[in-house]
C-alpha positions in Angstrom: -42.9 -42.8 12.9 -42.3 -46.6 13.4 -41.6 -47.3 9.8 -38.8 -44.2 9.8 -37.4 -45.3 12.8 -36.9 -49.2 10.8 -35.3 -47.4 7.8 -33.1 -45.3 10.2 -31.9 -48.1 11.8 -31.4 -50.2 8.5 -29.8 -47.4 7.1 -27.1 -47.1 10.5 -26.3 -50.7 10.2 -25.4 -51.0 6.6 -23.4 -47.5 6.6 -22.9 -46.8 3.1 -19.9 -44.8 4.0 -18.0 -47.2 6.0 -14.3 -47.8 5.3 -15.3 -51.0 4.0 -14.1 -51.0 0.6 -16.2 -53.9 -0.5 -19.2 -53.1 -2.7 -22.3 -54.1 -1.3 -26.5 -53.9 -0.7 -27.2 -51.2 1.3 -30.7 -52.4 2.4 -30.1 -56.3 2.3 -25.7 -56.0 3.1 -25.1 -58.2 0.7 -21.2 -58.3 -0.5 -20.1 -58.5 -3.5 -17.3 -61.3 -4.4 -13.5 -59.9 -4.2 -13.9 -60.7 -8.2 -16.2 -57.9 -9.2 -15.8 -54.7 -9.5 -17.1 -51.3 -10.4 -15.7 -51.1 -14.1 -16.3 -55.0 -14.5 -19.9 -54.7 -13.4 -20.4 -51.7 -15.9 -19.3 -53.4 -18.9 -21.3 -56.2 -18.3 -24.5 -53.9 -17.9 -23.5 -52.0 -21.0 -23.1 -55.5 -22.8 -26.6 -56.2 -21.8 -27.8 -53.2 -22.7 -26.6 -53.2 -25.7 -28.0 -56.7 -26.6 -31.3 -55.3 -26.1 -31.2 -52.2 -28.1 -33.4 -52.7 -31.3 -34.8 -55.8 -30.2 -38.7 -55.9 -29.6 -39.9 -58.3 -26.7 -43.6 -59.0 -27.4 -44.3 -60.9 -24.8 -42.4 -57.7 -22.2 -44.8 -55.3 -23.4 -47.6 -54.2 -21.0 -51.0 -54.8 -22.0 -53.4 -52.1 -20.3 -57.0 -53.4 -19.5 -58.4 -51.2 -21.7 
């Protein structure tokens, strides 16, 4: 009950929906610069992804202990 009572409270501090129109963490608050943006933080995830398709990291793969 303690725990749910911390997120609860976390979450009522860092209201997702207020009028605030800056993007943000919910959990840590942290802001975003004026600079970025929604469609300017997409491309620049789809230009990472993209950098990565077909590209085998050896050393990323998980080795099980078997």
């Amino acid at each position: 009950m303690k725990d749910t009572l911390v997120i609860f409270s976390t979450l009522a501090d860092r209201n997702r929906f207020a009028p605030d129109p800056n993007l943000r963490n919910v959990m840590t608050g942290v802001k975003a610069d004026n600079a970025d943006n929604v469609d300017r933080i997409r491309a620049t995830e789809e230009r990472i992804l993209s950098s990565m398709t077909g590209v085998s990291k050896g050393s990323e793969q998980a080795v099980t202990l078997a």
